[in-house]
Biopython code that builds the backbone (N, CA, C, O; Angstrom):
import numpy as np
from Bio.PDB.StructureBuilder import StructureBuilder

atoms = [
    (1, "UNK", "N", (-61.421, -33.173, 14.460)),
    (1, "UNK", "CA", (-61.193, -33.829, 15.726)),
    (1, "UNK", "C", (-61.809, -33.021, 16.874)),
    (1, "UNK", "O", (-62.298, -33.592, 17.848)),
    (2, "UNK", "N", (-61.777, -31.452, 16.729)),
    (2, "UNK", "CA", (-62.285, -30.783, 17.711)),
    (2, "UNK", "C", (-64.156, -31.004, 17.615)),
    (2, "UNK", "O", (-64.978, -30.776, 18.503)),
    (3, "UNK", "N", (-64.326, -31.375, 16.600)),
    (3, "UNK", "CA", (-65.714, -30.701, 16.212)),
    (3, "UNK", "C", (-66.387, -32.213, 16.926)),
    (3, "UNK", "O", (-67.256, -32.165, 17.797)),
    (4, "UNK", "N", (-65.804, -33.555, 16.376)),
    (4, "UNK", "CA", (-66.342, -34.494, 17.202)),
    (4, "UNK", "C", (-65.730, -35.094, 18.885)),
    (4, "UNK", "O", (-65.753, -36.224, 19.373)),
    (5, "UNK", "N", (-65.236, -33.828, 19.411)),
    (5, "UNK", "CA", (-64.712, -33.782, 20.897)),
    (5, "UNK", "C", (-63.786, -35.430, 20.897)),
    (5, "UNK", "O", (-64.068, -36.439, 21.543)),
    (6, "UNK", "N", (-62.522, -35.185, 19.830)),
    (6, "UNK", "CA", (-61.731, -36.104, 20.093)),
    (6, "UNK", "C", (-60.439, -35.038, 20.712)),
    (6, "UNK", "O", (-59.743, -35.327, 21.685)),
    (7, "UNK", "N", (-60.341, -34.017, 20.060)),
    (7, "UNK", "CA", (-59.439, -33.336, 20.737)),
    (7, "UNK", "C", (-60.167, -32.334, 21.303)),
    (7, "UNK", "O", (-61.196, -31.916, 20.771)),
    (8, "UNK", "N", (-59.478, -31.651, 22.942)),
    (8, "UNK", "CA", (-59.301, -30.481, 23.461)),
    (8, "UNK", "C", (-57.966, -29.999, 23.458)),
    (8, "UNK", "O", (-56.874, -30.555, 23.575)),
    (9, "UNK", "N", (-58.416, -28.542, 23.253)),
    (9, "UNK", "CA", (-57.095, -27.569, 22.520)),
    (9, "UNK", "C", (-56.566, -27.265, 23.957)),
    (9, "UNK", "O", (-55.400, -26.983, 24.232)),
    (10, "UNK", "N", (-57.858, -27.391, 25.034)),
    (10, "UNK", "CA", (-57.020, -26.562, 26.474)),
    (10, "UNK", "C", (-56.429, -27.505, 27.194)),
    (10, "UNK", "O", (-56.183, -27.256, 28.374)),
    (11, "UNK", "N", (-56.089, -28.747, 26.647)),
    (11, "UNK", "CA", (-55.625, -29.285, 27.459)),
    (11, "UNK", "C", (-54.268, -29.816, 26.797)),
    (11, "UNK", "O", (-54.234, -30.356, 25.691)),
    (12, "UNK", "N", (-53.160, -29.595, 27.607)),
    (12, "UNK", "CA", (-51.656, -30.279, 27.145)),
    (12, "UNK", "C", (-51.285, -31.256, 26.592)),
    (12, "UNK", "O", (-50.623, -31.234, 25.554)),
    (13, "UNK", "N", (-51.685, -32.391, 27.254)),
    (13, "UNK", "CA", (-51.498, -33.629, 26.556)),
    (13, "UNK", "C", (-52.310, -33.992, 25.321)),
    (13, "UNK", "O", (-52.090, -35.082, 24.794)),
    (14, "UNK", "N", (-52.949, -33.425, 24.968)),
    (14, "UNK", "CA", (-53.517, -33.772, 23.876)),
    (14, "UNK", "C", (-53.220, -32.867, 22.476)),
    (14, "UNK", "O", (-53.614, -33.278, 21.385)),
    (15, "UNK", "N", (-52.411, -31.464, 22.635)),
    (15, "UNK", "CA", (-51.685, -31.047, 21.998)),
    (15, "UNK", "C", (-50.527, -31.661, 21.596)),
    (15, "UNK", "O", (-50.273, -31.782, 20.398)),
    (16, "UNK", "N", (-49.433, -32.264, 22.879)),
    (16, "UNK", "CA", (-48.226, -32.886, 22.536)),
    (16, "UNK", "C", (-48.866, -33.489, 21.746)),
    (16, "UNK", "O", (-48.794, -33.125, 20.573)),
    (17, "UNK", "N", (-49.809, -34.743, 22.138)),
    (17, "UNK", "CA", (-49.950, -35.498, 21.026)),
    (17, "UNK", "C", (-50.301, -35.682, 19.599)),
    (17, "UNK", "O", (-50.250, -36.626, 18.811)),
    (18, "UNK", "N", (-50.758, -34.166, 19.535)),
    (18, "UNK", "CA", (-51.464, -33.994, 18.188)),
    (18, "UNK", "C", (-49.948, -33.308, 17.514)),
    (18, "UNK", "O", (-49.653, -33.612, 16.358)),
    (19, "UNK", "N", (-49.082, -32.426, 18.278)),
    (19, "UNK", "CA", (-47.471, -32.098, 17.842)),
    (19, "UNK", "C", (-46.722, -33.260, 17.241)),
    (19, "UNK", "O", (-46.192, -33.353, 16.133)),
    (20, "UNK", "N", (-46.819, -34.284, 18.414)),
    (20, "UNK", "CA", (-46.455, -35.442, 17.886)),
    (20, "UNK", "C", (-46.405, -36.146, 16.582)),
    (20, "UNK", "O", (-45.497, -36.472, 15.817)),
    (21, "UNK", "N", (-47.630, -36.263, 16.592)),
    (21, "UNK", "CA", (-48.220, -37.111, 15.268)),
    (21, "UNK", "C", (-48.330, -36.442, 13.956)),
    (21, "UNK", "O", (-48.730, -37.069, 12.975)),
    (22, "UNK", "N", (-47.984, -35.162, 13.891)),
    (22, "UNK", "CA", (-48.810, -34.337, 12.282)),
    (22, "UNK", "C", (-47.717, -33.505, 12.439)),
    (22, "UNK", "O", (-47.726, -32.696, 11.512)),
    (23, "UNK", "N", (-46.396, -33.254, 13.484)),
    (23, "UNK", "CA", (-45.397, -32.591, 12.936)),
    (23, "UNK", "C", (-44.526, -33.400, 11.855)),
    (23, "UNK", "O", (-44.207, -32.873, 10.790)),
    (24, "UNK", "N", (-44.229, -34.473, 12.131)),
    (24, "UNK", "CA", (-43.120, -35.076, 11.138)),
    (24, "UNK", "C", (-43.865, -34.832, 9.860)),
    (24, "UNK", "O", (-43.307, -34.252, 8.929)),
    (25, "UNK", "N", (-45.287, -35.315, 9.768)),
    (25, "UNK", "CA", (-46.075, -35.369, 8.569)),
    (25, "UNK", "C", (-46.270, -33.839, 7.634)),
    (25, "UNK", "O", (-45.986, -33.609, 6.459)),
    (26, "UNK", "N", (-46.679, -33.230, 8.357)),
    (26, "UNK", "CA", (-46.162, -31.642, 7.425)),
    (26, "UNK", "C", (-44.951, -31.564, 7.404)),
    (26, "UNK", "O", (-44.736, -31.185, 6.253)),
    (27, "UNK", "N", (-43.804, -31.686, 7.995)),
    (27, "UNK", "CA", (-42.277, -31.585, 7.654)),
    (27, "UNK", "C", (-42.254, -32.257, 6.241)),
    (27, "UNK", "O", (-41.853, -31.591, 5.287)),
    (28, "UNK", "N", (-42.695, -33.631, 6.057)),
    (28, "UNK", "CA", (-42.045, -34.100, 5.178)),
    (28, "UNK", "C", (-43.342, -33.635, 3.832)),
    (28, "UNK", "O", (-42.988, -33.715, 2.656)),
    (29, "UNK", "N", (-44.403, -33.296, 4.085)),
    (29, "UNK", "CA", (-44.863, -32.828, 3.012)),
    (29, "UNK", "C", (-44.116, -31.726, 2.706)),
    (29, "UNK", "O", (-43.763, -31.759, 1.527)),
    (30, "UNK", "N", (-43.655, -30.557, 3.426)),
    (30, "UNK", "CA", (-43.190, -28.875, 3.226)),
    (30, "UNK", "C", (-41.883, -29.255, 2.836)),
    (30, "UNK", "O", (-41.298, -28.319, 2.291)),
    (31, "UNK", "N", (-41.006, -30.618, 2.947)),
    (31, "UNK", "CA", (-39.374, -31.299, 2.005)),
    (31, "UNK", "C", (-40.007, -31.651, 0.394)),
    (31, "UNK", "O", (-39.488, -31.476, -0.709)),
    (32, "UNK", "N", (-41.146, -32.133, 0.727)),
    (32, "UNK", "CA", (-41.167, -32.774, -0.742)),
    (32, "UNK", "C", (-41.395, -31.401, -1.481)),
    (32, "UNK", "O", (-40.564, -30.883, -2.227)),
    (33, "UNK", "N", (-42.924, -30.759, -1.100)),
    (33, "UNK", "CA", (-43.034, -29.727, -1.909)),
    (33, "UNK", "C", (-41.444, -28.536, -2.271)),
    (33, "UNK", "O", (-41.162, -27.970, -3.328)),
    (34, "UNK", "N", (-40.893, -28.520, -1.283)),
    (34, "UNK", "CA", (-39.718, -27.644, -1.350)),
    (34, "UNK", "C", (-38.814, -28.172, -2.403)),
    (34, "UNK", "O", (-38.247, -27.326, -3.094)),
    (35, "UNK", "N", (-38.615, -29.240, -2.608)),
    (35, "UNK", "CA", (-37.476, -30.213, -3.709)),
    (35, "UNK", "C", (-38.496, -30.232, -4.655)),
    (35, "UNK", "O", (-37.733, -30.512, -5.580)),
    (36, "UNK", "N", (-39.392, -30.180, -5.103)),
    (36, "UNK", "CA", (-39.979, -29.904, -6.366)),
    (36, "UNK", "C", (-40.257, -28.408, -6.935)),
    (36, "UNK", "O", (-40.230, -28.164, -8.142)),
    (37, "UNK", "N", (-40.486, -27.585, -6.095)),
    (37, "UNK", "CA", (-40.137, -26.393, -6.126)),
    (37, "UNK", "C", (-38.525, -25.559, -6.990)),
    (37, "UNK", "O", (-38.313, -24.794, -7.932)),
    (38, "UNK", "N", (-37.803, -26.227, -6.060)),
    (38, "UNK", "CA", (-36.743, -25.859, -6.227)),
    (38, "UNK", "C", (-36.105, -26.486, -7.668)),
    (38, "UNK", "O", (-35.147, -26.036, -8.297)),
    (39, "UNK", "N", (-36.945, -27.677, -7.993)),
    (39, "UNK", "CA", (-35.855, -28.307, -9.271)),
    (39, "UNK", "C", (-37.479, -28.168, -10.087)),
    (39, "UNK", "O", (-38.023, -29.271, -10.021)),
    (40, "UNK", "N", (-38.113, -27.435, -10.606)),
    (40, "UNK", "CA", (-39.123, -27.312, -11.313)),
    (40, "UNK", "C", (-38.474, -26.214, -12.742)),
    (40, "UNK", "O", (-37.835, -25.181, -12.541)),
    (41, "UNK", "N", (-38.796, -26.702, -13.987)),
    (41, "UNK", "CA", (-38.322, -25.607, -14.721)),
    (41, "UNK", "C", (-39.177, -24.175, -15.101)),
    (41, "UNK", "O", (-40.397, -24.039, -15.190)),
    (42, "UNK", "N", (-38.146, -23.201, -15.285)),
    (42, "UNK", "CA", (-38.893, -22.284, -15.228)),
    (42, "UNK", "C", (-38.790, -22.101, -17.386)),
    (42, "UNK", "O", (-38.184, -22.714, -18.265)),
    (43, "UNK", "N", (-39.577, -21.145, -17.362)),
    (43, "UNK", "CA", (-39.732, -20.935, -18.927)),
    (43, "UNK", "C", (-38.775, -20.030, -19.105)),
    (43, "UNK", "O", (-37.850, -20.312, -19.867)),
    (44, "UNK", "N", (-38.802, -18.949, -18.536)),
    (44, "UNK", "CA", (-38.204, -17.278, -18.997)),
    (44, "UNK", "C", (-36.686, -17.705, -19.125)),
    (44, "UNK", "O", (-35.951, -17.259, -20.007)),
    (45, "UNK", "N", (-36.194, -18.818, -17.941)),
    (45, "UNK", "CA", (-34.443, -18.768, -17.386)),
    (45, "UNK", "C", (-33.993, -19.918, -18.621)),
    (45, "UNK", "O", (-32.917, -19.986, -19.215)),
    (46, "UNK", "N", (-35.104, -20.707, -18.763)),
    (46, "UNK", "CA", (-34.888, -22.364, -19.184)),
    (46, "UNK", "C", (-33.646, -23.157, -17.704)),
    (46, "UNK", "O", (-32.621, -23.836, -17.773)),
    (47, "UNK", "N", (-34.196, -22.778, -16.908)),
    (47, "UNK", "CA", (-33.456, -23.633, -15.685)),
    (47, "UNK", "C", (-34.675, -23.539, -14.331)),
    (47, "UNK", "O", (-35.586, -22.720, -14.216)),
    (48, "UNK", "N", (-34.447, -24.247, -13.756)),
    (48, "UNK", "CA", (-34.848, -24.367, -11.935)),
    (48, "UNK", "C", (-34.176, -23.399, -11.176)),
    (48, "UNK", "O", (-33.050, -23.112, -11.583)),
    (49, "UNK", "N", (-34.498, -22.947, -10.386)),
    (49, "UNK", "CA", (-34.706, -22.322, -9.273)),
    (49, "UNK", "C", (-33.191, -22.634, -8.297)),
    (49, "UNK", "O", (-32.459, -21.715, -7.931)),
    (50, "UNK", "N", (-32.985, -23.771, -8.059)),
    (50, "UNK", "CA", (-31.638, -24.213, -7.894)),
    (50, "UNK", "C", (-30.446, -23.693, -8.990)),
    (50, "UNK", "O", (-29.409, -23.061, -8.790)),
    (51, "UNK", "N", (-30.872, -24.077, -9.869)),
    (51, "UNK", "CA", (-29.769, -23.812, -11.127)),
    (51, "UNK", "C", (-29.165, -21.940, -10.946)),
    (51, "UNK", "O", (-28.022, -21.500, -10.825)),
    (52, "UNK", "N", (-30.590, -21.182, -11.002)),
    (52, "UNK", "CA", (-30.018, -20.020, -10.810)),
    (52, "UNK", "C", (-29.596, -19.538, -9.528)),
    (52, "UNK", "O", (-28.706, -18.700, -9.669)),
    (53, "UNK", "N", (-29.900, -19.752, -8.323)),
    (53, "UNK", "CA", (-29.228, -19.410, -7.230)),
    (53, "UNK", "C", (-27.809, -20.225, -7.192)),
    (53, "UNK", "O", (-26.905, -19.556, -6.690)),
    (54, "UNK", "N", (-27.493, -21.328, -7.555)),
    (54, "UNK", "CA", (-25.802, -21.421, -7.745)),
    (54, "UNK", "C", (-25.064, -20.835, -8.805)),
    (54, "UNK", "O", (-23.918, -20.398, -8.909)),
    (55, "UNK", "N", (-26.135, -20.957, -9.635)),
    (55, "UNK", "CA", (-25.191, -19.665, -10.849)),
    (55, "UNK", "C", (-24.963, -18.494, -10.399)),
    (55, "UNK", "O", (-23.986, -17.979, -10.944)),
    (56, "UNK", "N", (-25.656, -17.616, -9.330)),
    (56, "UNK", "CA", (-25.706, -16.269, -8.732)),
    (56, "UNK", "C", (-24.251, -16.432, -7.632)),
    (56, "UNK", "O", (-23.325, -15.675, -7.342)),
    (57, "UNK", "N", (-24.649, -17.871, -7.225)),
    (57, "UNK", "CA", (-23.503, -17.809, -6.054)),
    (57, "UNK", "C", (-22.516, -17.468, -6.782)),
    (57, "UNK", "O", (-22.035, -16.341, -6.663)),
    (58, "UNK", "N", (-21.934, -18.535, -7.835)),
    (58, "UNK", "CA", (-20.521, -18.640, -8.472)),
    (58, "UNK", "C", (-20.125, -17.802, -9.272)),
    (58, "UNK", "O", (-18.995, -17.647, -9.736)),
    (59, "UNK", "N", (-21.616, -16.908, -9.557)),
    (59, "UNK", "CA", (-20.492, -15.591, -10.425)),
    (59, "UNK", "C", (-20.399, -14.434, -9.383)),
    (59, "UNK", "O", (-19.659, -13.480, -9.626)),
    (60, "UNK", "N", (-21.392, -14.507, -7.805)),
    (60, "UNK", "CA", (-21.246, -13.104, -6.799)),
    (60, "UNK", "C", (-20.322, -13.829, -6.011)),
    (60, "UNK", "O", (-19.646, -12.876, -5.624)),
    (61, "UNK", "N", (-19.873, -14.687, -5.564)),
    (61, "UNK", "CA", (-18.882, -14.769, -4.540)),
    (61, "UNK", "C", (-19.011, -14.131, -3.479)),
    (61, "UNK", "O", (-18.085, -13.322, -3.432)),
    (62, "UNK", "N", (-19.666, -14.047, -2.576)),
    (62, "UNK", "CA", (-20.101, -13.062, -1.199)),
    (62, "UNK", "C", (-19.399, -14.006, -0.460)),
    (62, "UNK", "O", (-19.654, -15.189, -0.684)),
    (63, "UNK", "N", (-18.391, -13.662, 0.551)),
    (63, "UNK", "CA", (-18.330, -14.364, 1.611)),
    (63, "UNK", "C", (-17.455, -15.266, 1.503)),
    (63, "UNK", "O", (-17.239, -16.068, 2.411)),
    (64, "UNK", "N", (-16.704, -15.265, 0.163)),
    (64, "UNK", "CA", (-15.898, -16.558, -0.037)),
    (64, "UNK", "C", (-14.341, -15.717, -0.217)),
    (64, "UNK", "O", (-13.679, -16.177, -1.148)),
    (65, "UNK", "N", (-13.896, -14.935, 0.295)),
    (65, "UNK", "CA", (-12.849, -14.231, 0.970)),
    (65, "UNK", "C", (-12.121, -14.660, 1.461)),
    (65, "UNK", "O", (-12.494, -14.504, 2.623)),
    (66, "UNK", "N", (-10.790, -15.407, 1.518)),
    (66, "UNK", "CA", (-9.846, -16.313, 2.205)),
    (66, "UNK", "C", (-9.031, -15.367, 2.869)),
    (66, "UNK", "O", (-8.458, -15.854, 3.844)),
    (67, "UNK", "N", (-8.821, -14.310, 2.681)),
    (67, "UNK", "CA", (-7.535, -13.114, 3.232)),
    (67, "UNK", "C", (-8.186, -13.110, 4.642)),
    (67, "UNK", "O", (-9.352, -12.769, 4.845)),
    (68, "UNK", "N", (-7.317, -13.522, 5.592)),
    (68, "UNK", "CA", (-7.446, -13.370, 6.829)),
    (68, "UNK", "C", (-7.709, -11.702, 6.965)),
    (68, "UNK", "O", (-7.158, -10.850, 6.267)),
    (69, "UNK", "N", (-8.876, -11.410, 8.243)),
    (69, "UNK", "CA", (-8.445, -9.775, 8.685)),
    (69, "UNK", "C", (-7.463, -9.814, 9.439)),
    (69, "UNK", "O", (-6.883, -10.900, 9.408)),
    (70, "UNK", "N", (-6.868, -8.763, 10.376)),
    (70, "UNK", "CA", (-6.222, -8.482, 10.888)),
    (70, "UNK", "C", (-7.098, -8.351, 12.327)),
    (70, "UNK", "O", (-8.315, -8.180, 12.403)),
    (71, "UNK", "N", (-6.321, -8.455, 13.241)),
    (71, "UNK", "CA", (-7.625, -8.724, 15.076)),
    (71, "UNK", "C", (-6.804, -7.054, 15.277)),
    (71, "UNK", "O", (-5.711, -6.769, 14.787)),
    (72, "UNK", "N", (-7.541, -6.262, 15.991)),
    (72, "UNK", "CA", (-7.137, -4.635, 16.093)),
    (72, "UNK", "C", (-6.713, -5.134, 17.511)),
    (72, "UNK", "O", (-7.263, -5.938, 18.265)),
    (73, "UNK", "N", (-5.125, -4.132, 17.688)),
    (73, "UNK", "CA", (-5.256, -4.617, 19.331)),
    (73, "UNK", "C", (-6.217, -3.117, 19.947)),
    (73, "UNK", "O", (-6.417, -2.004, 19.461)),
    (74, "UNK", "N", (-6.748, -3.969, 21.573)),
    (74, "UNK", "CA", (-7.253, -3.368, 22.025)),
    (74, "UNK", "C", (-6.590, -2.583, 23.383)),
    (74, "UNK", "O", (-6.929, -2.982, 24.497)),
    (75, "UNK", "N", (-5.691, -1.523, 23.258)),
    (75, "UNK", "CA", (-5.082, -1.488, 24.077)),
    (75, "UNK", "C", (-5.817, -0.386, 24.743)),
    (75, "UNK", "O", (-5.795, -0.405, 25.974)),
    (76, "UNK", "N", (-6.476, 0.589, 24.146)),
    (76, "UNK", "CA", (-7.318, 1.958, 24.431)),
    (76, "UNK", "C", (-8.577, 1.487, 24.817)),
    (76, "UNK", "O", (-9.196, 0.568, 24.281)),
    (77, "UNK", "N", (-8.961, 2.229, 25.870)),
    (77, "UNK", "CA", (-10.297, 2.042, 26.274)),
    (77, "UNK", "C", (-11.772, 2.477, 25.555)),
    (77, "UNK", "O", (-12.925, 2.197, 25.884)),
    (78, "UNK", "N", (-11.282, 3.213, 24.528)),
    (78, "UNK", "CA", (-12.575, 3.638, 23.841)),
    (78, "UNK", "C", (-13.216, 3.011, 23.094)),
    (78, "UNK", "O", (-14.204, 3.464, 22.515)),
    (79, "UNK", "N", (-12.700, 1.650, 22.941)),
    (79, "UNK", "CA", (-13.854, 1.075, 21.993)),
    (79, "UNK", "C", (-15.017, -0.106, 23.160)),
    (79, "UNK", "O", (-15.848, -0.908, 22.733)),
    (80, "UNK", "N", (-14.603, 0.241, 24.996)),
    (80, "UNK", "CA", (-15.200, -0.346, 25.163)),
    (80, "UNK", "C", (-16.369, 0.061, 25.838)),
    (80, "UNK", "O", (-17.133, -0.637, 26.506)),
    (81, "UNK", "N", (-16.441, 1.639, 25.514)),
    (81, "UNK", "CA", (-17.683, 2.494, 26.012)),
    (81, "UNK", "C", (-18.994, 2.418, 24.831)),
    (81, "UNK", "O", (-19.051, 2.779, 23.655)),
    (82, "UNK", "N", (-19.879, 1.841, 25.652)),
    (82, "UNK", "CA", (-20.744, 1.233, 24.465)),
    (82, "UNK", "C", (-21.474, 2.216, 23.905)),
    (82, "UNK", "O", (-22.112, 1.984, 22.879)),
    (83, "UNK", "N", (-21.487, 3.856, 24.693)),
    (83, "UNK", "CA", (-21.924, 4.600, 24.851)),
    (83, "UNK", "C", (-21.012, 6.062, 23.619)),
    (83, "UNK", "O", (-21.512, 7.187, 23.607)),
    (84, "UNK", "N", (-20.234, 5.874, 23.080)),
    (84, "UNK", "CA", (-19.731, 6.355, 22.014)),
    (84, "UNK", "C", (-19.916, 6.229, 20.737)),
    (84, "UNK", "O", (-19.046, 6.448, 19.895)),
    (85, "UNK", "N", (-20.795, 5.953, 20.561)),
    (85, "UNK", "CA", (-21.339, 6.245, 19.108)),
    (85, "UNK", "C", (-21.096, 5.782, 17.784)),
    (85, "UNK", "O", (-21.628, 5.961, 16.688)),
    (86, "UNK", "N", (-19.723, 4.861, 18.407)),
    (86, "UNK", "CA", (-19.105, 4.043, 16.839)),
    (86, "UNK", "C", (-19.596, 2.491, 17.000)),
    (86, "UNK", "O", (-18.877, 1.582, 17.416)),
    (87, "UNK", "N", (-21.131, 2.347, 16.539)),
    (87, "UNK", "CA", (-21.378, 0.875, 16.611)),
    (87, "UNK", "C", (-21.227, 0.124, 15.494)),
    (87, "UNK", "O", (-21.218, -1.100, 15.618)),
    (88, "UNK", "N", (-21.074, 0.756, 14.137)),
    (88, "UNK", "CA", (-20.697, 0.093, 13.389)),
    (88, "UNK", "C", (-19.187, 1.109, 12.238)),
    (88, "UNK", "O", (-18.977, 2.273, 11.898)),
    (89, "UNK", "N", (-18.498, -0.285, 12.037)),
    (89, "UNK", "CA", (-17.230, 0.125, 11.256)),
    (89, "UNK", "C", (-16.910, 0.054, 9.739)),
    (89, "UNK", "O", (-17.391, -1.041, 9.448)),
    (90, "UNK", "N", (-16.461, 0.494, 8.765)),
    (90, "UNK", "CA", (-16.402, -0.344, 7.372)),
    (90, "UNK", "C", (-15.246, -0.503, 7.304)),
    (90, "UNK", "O", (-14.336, 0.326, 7.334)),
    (91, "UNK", "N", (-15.214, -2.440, 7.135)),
    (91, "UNK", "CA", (-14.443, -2.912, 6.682)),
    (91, "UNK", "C", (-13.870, -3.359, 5.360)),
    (91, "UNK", "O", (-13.818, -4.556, 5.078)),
    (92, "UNK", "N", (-13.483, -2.510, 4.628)),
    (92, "UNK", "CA", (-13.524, -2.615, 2.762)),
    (92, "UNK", "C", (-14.426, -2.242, 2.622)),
    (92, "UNK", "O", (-14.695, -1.117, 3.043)),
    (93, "UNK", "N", (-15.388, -3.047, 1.922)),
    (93, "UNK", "CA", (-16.947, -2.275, 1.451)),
    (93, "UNK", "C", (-17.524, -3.047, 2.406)),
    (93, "UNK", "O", (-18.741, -2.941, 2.253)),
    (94, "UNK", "N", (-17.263, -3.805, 3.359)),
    (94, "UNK", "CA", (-18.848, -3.991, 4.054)),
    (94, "UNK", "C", (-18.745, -3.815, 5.501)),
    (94, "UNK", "O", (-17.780, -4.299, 6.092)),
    (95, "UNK", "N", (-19.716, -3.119, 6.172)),
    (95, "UNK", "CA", (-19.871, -2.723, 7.378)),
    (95, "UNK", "C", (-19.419, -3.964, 8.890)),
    (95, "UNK", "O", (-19.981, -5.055, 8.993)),
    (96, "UNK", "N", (-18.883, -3.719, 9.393)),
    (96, "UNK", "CA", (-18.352, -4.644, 10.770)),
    (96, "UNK", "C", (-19.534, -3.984, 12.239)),
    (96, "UNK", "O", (-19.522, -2.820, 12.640)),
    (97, "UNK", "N", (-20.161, -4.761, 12.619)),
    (97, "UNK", "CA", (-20.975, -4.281, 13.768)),
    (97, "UNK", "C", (-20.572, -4.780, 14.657)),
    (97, "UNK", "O", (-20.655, -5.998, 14.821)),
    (98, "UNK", "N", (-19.859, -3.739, 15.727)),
    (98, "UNK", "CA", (-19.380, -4.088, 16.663)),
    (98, "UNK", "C", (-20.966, -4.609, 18.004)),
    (98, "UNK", "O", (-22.093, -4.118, 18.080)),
    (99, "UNK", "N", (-20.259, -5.843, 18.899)),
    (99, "UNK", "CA", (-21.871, -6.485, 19.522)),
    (99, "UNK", "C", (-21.644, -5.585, 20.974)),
    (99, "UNK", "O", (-20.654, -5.177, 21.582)),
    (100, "UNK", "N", (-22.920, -5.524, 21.148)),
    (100, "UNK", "CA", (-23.358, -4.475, 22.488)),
    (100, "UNK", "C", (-22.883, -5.112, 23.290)),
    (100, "UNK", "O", (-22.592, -6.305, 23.203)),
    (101, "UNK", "N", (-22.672, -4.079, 24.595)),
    (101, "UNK", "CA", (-21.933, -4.700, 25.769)),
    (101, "UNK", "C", (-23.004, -4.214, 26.602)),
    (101, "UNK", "O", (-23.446, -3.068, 26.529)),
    (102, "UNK", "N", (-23.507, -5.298, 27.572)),
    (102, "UNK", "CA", (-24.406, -5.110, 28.224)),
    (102, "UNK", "C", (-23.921, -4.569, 29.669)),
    (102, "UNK", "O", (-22.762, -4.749, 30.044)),
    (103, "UNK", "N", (-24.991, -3.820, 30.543)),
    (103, "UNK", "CA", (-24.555, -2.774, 31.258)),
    (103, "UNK", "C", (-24.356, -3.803, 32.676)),
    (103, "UNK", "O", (-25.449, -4.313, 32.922)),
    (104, "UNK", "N", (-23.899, -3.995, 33.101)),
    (104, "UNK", "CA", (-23.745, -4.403, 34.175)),
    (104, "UNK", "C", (-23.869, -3.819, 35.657)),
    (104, "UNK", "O", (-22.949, -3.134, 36.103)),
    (105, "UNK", "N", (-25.090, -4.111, 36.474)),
    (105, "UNK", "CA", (-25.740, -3.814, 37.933)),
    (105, "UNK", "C", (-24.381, -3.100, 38.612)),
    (105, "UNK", "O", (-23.274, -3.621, 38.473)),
    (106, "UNK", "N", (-24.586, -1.807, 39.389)),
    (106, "UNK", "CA", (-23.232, -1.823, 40.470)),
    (106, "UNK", "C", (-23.172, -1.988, 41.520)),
    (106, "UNK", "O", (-22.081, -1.952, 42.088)),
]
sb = StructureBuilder()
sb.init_structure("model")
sb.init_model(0)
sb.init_chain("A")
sb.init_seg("    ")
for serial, (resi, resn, name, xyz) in enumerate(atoms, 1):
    if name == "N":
        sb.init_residue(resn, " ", resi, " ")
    sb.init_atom(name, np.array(xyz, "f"), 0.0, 1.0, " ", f" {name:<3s}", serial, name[0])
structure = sb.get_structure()
């Protein structure tokens, strides 16, 4: 399109329109290829690609933890100096990152 001056790249409207028209169309090519991908068999597993990432889920369980934590009260001021050195905590085995507090103008 560029080569027979149907499109210019420097100009806006003719980008939207080219966004327009050939985004949905690679979306739905990069769905199809992805769902064939994913349910394609493999030799070594004798399963798809799907098959073993839910088998991984259901025997690792990451994240599927129902025990409420506990909320820490915050009655001490030191956890709100961002400037102390404890940015991250372990909670059981996995790390809690406490989020930055941004500095505020005086």
């Amino acid at each position: 399109m560029e080569e027979e001056d149907i499109l210019d790249i420097l100009n806006e409207s003719h980008l939207m329109a080219l966004h327009f028209v050939f985004i949905p169309l690679v979306n739905k090519k990069l769905n199809l290829w992805h769902a064939a991908w994913a349910h394609h068999r493999m030799r070594t597993t004798r399963s798809t690609p799907a098959q073993m990432w839910l088998t991984w889920q259901l025997n690792n369980p990451i994240g599927l933890d129902s025990t409420p934590i506990p909320v820490q009260d915050r009655d001490d001021d030191s956890d709100d100096d961002p400037d102390n050195g404890d940015e991250d905590q372990l909670q059981g085995d996995r790390p809690v990152f406490l989020p930055l507090l941004p500095g505020l103008p005086d």
